[in-house]
Steps between C-alpha positions, in 0.01 A plus 500: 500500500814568761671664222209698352482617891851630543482684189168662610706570815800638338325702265309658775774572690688632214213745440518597854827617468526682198178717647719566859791595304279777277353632798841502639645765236419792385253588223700557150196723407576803306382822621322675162592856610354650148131305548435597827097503535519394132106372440647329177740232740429176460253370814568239720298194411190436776501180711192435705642430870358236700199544744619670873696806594498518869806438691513447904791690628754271634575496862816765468320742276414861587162584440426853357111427383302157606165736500516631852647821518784735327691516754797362309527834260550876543118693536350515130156444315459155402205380677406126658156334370388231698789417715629330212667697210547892442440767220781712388474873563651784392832536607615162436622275833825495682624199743686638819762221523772513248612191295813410232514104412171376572171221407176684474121393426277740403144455333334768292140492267340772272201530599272373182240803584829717338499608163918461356652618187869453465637659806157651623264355787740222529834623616762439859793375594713386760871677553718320660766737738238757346700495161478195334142431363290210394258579328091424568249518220224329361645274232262188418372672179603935525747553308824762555865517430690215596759593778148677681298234541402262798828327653757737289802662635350809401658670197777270503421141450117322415402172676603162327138455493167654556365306793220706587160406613210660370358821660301473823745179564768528765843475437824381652863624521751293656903726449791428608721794503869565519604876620789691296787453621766826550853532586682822572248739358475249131217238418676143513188287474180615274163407703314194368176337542329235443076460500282241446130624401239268597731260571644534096880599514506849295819683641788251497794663720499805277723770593343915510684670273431757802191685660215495383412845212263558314585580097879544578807247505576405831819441661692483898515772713885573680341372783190346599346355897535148624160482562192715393126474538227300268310777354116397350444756238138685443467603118179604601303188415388309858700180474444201744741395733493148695768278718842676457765347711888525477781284637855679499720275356759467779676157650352408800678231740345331845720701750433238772432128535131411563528248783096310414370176641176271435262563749288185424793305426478100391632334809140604663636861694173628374133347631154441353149554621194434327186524573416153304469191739432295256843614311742196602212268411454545175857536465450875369755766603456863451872568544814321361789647632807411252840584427501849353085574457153418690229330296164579613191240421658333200436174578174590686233235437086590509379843364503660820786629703488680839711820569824445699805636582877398501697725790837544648583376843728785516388868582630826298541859529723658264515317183488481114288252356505379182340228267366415155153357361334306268132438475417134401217409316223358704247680774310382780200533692397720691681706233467350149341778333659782700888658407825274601606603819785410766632767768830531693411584861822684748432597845299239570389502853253233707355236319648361223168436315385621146475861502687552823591850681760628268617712194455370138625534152246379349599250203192537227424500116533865438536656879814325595642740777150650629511519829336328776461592882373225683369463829624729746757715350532840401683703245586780301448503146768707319339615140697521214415889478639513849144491659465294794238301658416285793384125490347361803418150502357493867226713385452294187695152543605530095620832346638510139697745314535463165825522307626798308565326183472172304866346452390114458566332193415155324770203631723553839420836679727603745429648861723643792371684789697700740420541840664709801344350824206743566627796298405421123434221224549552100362252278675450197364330163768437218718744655238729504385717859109456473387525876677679840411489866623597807431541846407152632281430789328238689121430592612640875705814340846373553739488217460201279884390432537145427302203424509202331441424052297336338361385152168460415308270273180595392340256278703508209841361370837696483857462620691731693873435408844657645351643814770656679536723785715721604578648888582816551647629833 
């Protein structure tokens, strides 16, 4: 069994390799010059691509369409449908930043009200630097030329395989592309890219032969940009457009240390209150407080659980705050049937009881970084279209605003909020900015610059783990 084992592991890691190493070199295909557009060329075989397309941005990504607005490309006439995807419009699209090596998602569909033939009703595509195209098309069943349909290199080279999903169904491209590289007026490096459709590999580090034509042989300009736009083309059928994000591919180093500490640390720094009398008696404990995380009623006995708190002794102002959680399995009355929910709690002020005069992140299935004005406070609400809006708890003891987007995920999710004394707070899910205020102040209109953390529990299990903190001056 051991030795059946270590060839399973050997083999796998064998197959590893020889994939890395493909990807790593170029593609030997052979640009076919004399069949450009050739309807006879053999067609890429058609794999059906397993279910999902969407892809959350990472932290580091720059957004040009999440649904909101176009403010990420040059004035045009693609139009947004229900804050969630657009229509292409004549003119095609053109992004205002410039990019050369770069990641990119982007999700298109053909609408299945559209009626395609060939190249008709069906047809986009995305240039990347504005010159180097790949191409969109309904592919599931229409059938065209080769090198023009859905995932080519347009004119040049056809996908590996025909990973398209059928019409009305959205799909997903996921490139990775490497710029051209020139030397004293000469090409030195031929661009290259490689996409996976729906998550299928179909472009494996295959070189342009150069920009994208149409019916002619292509080949390198004397000189060519760095950088250029991304260019959605309109071929005069209305194409949808969903989630395109692009990360430059650059190195990117920590310029300084981050000094961070534990601010409920194991040797007991941090306090608990709970509003349980009964707690120590039946030997149940909301909070365990150990070496790198914070268990919250997992060894909690009985099927209900009152709400408590774990805070700080310690006071801050100007901080960073950061943690991860895990829901656990099990729920408790008063909320058994309701969502899992937890909180973190920062300028905490008075009592230290549940729900006490402060600022919360709140920490719930699905709303994770609403927030929460408790008490006494008020604030400014900064809206991610730039609006702005004020919270005042003293006229209504809770105020919520709810996040700009949904960035939670199944397993660890991680938080961090940033606040500046009384001048702002971001709240950040997976890297992600979903909620902004600023202007703290307190129930007697005096700035509200410091108070004291805390974590909630809330009738159901998680664990907080690596909370750290760190001061700013």
């Amino acid at each position: 069994m051991r030795l059946t084992r270590l060839k399973l592991f050997v083999t796998t890691i064998l197959t590893f390799a020889i994939v890395f190493n493909s990807i790593a070199q170029k593609s030997k295909r052979v640009y076919l010059k004399d069949r450009l557009h050739d309807v006879t060329r053999e067609k890429p075989v058609r794999v059906i691509p397993g279910k999902g397309t969407r892809t959350a941005p990472p932290s580091d990504a720059i957004i040009l369409f999440d649904g909101s607005n176009l403010d990420a490309w040059k004035p045009g006439n693609f139009k947004i449908v229900d804050s969630s995807h657009m229509v292409a419009g004549k003119g095609g699209l053109t992004s205002k930043q410039k990019f050369g090596d770069m990641q990119m998602h982007i999700e298109w569909r053909v609408n299945d009200t559209l009626k395609v033939k060939g190249q008709k009703g069906c047809n986009s595509g995305i240039y990347i630097m504005g010159k180097f195209e790949v191409q969109i098309l309904e592919s599931f069943v229409n059938e065209t030329y080769a090198d023009g349909q859905a995932g080519a290199i347009y004119g040049q080279f056809p996908p590996l395989v025909n990973a398209s999903t059928p019409q009305g169904n959205w799909n997903s491209y996921d490139i990775i592309f490497k710029a051209p590289v020139y030397e004293n007026g000469k090409m030195k490096e031929k661009a290259s890219i490689t996409v996976l459709h729906n998550g299928v590999l179909i472009q494996n580090n295959q070189v342009y032969e150069g920009p994208t034509l149409y019916r002619k042989v292509t080949s390198y300009p004397d000189n060519l940009a760095a950088k250029g736009p991304i260019y959605l083309q309109y071929h005069n059928d209305p194409i949808e457009y969903r989630n395109i994000w692009v990360r430059e591919v650059t190195e990117q180093k920590q310029a300084n240390k981050v000094d961070w500490k534990n601010p409920f640390p194991k040797d007991g720094l941090g306090s608990v209150y709970t509003t349980s009398e009964e707690e120590n008696e039946l030997g149940n404990k909301h909070f365990e407080v150990k070496e790198n995380r914070i268990e919250v009623l997992k060894k909690w006995k009985g099927k209900k659980a009152p709400f408590a708190i774990i805070t700080t002794n310690k006071e801050f102002s100007n901080f960073n705050l950061e943690l991860e959680y895990k829901w656990g399995e099990r729920k408790f009355e008063p909320r058994a049937e309701a969502k899992r929910d937890a909180g973190i709690l920062f300028h905490v002020q008075g009592k230290k009881e549940v729900w006490p005069t402060s600022l919360e992140c709140q920490i719930q299935e699905d709303d994770t970084a609403d927030l929460w004005v408790i008490k006494g406070p008020k604030v400014t609400v900064v809206g991610k279209d730039g609006n702005e809006k004020v919270l005042d708890s003293k006229v209504k003891r809770f105020q919520r605003n709810i996040k700009y987007n949904n960035y939670e995920i199944e397993g660890w999710n991680a938080v961090r909020i940033e606040v500046r004394g009384s001048k702002s707070a971001k709240y950040y899910v997976n890297g992600h900015l979903v909620n902004e205020i600023k202007n703290f102040f307190d129930e007697t209109g005096k700035p509200l610059t410091k108070g004291n953390i805390c974590l909630q529990a809330e009738g159901a299990e998680l664990t907080y783990r690596n909370v750290r903190i760190q001061e700013l001056k």
